[in-house]
C-alpha positions as a Markdown table, in Angstrom:
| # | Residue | x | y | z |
|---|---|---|---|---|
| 1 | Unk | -31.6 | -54.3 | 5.3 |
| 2 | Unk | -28.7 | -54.3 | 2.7 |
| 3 | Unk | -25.1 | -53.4 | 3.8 |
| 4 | Unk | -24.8 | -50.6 | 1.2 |
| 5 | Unk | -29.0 | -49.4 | 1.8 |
| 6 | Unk | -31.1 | -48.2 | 4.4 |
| 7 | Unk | -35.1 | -47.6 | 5.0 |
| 8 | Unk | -37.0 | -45.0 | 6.1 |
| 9 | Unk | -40.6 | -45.2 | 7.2 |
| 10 | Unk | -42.3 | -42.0 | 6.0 |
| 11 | Unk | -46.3 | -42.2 | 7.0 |
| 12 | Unk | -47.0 | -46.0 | 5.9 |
| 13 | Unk | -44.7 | -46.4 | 3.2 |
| 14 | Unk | -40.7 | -47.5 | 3.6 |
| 15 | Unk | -38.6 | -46.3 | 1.2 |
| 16 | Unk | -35.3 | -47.7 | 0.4 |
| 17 | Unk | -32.1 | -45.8 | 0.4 |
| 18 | Unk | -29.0 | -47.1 | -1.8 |
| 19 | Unk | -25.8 | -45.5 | -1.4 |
| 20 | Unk | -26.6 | -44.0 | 1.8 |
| 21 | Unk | -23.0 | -43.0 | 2.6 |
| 22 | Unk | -22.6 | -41.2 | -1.1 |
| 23 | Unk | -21.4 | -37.8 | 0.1 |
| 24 | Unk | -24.1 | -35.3 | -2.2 |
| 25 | Unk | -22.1 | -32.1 | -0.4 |
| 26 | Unk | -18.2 | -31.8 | 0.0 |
| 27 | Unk | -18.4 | -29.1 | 2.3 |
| 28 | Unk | -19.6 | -30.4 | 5.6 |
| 29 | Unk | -19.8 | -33.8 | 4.1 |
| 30 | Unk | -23.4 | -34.5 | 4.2 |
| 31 | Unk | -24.4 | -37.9 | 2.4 |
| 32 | Unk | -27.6 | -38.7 | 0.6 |
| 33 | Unk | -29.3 | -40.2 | 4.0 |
| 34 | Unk | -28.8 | -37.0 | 5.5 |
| 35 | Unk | -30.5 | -35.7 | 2.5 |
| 36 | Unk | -33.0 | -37.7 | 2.8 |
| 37 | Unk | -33.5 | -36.9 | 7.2 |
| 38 | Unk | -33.5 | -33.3 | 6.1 |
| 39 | Unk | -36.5 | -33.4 | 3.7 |
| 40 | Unk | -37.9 | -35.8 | 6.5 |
| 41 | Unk | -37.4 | -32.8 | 8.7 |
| 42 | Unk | -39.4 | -30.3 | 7.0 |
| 43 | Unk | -41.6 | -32.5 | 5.0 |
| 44 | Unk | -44.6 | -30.7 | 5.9 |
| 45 | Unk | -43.6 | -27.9 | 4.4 |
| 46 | Unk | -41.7 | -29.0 | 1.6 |
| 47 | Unk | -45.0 | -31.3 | 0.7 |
| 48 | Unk | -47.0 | -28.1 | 1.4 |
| 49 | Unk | -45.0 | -26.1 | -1.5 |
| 50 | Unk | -45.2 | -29.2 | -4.1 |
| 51 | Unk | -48.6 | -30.1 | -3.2 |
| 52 | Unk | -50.4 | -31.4 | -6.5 |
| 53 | Unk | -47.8 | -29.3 | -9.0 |
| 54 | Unk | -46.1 | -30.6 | -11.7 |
| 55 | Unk | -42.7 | -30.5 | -10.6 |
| 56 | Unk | -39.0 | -30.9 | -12.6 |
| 57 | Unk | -36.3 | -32.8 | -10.7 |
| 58 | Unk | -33.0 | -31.5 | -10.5 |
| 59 | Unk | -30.9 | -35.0 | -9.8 |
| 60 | Unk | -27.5 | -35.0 | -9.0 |
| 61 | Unk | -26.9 | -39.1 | -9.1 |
| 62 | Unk | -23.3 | -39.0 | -7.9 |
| 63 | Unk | -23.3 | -35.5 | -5.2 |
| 64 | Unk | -23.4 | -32.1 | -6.6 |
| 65 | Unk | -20.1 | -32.2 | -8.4 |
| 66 | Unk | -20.6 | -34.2 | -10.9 |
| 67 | Unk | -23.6 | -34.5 | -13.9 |
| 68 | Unk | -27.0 | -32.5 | -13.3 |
| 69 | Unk | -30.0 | -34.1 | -14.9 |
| 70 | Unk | -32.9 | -31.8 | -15.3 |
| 71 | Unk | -35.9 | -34.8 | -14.9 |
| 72 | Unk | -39.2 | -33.6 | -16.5 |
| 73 | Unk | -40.4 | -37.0 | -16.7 |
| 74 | Unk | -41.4 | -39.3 | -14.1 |
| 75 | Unk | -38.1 | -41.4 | -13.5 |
| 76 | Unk | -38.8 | -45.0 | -14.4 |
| 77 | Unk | -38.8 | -47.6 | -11.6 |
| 78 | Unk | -41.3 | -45.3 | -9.7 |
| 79 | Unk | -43.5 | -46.9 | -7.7 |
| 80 | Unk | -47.1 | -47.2 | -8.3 |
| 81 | Unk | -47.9 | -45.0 | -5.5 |
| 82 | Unk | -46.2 | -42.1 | -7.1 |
| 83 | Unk | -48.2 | -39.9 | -8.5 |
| 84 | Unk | -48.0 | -37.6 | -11.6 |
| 85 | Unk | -49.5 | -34.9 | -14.4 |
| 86 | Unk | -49.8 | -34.7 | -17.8 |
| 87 | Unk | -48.4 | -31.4 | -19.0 |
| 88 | Unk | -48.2 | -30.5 | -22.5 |
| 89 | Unk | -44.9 | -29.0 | -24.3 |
| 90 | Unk | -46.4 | -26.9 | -27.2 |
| 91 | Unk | -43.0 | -25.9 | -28.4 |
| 92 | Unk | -42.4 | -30.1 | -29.0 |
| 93 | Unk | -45.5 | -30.9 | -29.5 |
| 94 | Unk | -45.4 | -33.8 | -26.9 |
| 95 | Unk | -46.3 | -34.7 | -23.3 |
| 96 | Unk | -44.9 | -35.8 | -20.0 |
| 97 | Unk | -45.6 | -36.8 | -16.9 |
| 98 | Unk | -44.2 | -35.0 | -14.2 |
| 99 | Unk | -44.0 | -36.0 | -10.1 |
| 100 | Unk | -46.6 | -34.9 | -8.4 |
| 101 | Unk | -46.6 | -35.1 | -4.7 |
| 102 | Unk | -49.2 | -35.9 | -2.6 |
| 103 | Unk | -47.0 | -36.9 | 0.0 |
| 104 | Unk | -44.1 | -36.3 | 1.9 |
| 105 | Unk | -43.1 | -40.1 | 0.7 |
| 106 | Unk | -42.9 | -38.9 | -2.9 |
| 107 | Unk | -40.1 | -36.7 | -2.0 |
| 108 | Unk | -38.3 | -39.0 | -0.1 |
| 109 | Unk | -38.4 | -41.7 | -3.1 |
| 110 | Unk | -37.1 | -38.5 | -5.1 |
| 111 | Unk | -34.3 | -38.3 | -3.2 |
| 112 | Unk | -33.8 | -41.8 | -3.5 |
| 113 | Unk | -33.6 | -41.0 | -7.1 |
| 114 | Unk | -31.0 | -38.7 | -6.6 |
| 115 | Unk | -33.0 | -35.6 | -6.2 |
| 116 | Unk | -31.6 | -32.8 | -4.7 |
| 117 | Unk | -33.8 | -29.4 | -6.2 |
| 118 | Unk | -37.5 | -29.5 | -6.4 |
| 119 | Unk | -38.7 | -27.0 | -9.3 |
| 120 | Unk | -42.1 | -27.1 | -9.1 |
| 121 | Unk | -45.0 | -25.3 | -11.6 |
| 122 | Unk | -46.6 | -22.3 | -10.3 |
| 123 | Unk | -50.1 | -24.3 | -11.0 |
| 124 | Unk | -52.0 | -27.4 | -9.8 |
| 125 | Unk | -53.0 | -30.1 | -12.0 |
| 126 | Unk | -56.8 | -29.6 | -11.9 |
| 127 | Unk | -55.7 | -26.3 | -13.7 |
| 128 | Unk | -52.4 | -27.0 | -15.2 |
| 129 | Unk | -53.1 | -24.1 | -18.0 |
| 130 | Unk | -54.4 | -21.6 | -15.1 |
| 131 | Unk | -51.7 | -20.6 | -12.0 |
| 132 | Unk | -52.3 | -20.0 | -8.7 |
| 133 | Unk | -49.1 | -18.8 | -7.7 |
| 134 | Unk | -47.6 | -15.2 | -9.0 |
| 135 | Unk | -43.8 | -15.3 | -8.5 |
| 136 | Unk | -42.0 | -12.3 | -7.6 |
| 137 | Unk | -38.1 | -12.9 | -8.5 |
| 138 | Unk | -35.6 | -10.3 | -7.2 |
| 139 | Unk | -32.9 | -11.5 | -8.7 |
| 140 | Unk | -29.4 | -9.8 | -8.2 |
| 141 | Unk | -27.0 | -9.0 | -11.3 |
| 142 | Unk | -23.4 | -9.9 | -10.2 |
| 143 | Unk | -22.1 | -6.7 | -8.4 |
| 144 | Unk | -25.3 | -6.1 | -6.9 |
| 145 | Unk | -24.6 | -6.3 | -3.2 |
| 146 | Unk | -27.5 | -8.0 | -1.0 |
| 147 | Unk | -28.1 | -5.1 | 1.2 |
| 148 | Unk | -29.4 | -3.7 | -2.2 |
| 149 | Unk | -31.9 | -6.7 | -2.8 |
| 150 | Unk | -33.0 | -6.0 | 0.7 |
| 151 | Unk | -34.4 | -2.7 | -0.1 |
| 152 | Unk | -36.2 | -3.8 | -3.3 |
| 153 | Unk | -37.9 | -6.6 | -1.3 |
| 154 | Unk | -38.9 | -3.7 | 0.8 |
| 155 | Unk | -40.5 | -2.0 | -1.9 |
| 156 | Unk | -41.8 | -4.8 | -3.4 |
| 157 | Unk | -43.6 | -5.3 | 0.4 |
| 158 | Unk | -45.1 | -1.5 | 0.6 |
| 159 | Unk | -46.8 | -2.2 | -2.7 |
| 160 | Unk | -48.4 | -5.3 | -1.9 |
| 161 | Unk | -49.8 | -3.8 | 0.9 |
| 162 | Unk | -51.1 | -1.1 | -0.6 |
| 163 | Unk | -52.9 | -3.3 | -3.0 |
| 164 | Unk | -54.0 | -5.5 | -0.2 |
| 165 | Unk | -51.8 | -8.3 | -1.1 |
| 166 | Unk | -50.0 | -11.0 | 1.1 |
| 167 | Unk | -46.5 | -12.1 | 0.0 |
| 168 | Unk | -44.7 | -14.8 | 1.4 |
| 169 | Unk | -40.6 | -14.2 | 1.0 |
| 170 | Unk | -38.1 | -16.7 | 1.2 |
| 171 | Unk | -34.8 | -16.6 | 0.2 |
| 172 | Unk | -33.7 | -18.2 | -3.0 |
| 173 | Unk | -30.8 | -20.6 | -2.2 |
| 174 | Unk | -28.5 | -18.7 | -3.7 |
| 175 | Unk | -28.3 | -14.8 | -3.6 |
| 176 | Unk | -31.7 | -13.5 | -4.0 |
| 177 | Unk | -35.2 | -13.4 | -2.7 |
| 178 | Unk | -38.5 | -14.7 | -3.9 |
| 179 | Unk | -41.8 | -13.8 | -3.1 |
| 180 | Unk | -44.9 | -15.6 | -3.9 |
| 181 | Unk | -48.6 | -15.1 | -3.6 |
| 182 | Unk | -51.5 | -17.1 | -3.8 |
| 183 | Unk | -53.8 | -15.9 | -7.0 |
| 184 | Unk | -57.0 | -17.4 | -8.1 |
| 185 | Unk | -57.0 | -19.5 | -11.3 |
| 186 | Unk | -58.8 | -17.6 | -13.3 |
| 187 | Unk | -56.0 | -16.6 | -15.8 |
| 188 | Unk | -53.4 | -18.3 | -18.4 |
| 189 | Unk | -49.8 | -17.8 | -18.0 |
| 190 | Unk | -49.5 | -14.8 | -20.2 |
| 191 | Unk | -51.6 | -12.7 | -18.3 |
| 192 | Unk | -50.1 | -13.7 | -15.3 |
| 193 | Unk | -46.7 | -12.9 | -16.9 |
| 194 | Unk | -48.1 | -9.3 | -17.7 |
| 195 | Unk | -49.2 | -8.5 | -14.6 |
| 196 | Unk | -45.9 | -9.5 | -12.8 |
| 197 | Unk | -44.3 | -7.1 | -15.3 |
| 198 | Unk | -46.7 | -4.1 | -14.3 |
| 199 | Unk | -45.8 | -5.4 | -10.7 |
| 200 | Unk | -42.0 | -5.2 | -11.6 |
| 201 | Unk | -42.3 | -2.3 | -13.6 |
| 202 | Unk | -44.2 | -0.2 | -10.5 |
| 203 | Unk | -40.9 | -1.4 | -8.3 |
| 204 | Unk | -38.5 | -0.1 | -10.8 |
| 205 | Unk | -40.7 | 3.4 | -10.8 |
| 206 | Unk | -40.3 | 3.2 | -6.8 |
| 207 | Unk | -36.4 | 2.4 | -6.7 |
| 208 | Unk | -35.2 | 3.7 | -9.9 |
| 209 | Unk | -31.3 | 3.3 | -8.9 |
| 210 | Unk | -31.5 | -0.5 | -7.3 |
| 211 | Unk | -33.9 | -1.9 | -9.9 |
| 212 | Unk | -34.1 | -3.1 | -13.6 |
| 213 | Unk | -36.5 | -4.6 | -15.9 |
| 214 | Unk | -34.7 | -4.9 | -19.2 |
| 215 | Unk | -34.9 | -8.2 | -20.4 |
| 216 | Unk | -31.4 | -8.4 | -22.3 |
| 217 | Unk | -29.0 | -9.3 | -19.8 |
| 218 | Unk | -25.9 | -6.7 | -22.2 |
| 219 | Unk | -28.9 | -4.3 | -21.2 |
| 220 | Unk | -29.0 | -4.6 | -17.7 |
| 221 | Unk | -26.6 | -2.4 | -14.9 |
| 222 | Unk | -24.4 | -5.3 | -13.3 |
| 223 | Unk | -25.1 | -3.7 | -10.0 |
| 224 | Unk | -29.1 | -3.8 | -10.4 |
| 225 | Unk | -31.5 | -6.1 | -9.1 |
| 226 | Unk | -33.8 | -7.9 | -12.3 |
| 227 | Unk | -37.2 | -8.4 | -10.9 |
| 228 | Unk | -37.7 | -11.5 | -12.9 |
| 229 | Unk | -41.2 | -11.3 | -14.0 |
| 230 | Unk | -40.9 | -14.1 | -16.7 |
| 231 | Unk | -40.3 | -16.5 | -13.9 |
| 232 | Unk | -44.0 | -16.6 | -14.4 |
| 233 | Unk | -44.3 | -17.6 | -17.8 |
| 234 | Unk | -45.9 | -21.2 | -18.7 |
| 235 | Unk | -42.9 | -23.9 | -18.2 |
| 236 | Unk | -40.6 | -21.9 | -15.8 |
| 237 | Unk | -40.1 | -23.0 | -12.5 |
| 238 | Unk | -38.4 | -22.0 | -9.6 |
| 239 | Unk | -37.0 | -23.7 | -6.1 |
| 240 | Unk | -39.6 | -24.8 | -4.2 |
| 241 | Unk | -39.5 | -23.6 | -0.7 |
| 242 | Unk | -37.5 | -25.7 | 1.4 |
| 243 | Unk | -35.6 | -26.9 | -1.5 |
| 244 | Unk | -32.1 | -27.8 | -1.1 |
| 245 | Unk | -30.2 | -26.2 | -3.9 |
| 246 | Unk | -27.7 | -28.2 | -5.8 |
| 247 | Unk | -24.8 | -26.4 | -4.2 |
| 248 | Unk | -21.5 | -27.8 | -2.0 |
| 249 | Unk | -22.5 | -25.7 | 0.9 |
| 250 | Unk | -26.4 | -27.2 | 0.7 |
| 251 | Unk | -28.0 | -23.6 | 1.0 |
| 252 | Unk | -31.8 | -23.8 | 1.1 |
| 253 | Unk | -34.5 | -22.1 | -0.2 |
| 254 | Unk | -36.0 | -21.0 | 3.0 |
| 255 | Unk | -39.1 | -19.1 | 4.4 |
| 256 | Unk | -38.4 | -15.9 | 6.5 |
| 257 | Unk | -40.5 | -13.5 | 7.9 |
| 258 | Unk | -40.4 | -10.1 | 6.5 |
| 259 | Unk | -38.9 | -8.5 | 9.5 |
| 260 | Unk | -36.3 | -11.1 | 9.1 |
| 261 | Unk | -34.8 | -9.7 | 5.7 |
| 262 | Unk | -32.8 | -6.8 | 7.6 |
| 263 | Unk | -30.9 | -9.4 | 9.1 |
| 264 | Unk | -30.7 | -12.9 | 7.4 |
| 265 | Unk | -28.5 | -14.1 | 5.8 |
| 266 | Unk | -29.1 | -16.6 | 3.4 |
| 267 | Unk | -25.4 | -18.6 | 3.1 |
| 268 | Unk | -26.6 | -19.8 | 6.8 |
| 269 | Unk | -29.9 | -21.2 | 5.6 |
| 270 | Unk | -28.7 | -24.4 | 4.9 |
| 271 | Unk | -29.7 | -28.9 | 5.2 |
| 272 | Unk | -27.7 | -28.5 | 8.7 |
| 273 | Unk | -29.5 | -25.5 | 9.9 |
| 274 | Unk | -33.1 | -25.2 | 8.7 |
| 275 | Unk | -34.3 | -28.2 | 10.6 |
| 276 | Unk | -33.8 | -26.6 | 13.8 |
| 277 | Unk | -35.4 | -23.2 | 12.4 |
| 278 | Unk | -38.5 | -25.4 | 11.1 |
| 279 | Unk | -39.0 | -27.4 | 14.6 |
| 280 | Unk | -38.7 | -24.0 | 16.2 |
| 281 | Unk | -40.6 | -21.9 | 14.1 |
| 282 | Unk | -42.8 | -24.4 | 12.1 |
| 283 | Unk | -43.6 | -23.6 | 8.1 |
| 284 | Unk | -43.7 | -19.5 | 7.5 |
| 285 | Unk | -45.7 | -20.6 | 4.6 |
| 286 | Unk | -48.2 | -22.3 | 6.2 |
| 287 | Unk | -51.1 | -20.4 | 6.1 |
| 288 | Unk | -50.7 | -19.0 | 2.2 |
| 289 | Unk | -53.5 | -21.0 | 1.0 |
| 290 | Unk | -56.0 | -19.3 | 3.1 |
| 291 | Unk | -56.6 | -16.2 | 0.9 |
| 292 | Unk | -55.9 | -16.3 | -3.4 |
| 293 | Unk | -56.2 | -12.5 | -5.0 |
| 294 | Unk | -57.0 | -11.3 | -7.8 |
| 295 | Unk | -54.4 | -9.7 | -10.2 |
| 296 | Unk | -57.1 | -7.1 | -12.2 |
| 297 | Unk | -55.3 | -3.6 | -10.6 |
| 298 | Unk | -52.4 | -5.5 | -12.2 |
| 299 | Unk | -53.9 | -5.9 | -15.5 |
| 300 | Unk | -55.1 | -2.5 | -15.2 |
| 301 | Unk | -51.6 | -1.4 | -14.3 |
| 302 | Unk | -50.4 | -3.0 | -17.5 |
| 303 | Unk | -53.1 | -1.7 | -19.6 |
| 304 | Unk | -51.9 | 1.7 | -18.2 |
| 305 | Unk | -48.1 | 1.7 | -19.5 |
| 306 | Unk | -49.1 | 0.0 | -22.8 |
| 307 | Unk | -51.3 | 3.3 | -23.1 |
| 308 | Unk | -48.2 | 5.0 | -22.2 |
């Protein structure tokens, strides 16, 4: 081993580290090996929330203060175990291929790379053009305060039930929640996209004073939460669960339970804290792949308020 690298054996492949002493977050000081022990930590479920997605890279090659690359392609130099997906860029009228892990080693070769977000598609590639994942996005404008965010997630929870839904919430990273659900392929990104509109729009009927849908920002009441239903849209991606978010403080995107949201807060849910909250709690999203619903009473929800 190198002076200036280090190796990790993750199932039975070693990946090299360079730079393992680069600090990636000036608050606590955590370096990219520490990085790279974190994922290691909760690579179940970070490999869980990636599994066989086409997934954008969010490198920070020098820490989190200096340049962001957004990585759609592959970086070169992968090895040949890496694997990837075609997707298809209308808008450009060209193709890539994107990371697709398999494997909790594809991450960790990420991070070698200088990965810090994972931004994974809300489909698999044996049905790139067909989701499986609806995203709910309760995204806070900036003098909306969180104890607001906690009562739309609240909302948004009653209605799922009523519709015999199962969400999964975690918290974004940053000051908002997410919650996704397991669909079954059967429809293309726009009609997705609609029905997480009717979705949003039946919140904002529910909550009127904490809850927008306008899509023009100028539009929008600074104090609101946006349910973000175009998070959904074909080419938009999210932080996976588990993510790191390319932040000095290291805040992760992190499963909670939903009688957690009274209380969490999500500045503490960071690379120094979550792995003790994953060996003691294992993955929260660990059993979303047993059930995919249908979105129809969402269609027909949408159908509804075109009507009207």
């Amino acid at each position: 081993m190198a002076d200036d690298a280090a190796e990790l054996t993750v199932g039975d492949r070693t990946i090299r580290i360079s730079h393992p002493d680069r600090v990636m977050f000036p608050a606590r000081g955590e370096t990219k090996l520490d990085l790279a022990h974190y994922y290691l930590a909760v690579g179940d479920g970070i490999t869980r929330a990636l599994r066989e997605r086409p997934c954008m890279l969010h490198r920070f090659p020098t820490g989190v203060s200096g340049e962001k690359v957004h990585q759609k392609r592959l970086p070169r130099g992968a090895p040949s175990w890496v694997e990837t997906v075609q997707v298809y860029f209308p808008r450009y009228k060209r193709t890539a291929d994107e990371l697709c892990v398999t494997e909790p080693a594809s991450v960790i070769w990420a991070v070698q790379m200088g990965t810090v977000e994972f931004h994974p598609w809300n489909s698999r590639r044996e049905h790139v053009e067909e989701p499986d994942e609806w995203r709910i996005d309760l995204d806070p404008m900036p003098d909306c305060p969180f104890d607001r965010v906690r009562r739309v997630a609240h909302v948004a929870h009653e209605i799922l039930d009523e519709l015999g839904i199962t969400g999964y919430p975690k918290t974004s990273g940053g000051s908002g929640l997410h919650i996704y659900v397991r669909i079954e392929p059967r429809w293309g990104f726009d009609e997705v996209r609609t029905a997480a509109l009717a979705f949003a729009r039946e919140v904002a009927r529910r909550a009127p004073d904490d809850v927008t849908t306008e899509w023009w920002r100028k539009d929008r009441d600074p104090a609101s939460v946006f349910v973000d239903y175009n998070q959904n849209a074909r080419d938009h991606t999210m932080a996976a669960a588990y993510s790191v978010r390319g932040n000095p403080e290291a805040t992760v995107s992190t499963p909670i339970a939903w009688d957690e949201i009274a209380e969490v807060d999500p500045r503490e849910l960071t690379l120094a804290t979550v792995p003790d909250r994953f060996a003691r709690l294992g993955d929260l999203h660990a059993r979303i792949d047993e059930v995919a619903h249908t979105i129809e009473p969402l269609l027909e929800w949408a159908e509804r308020d075109e009507k009207s």
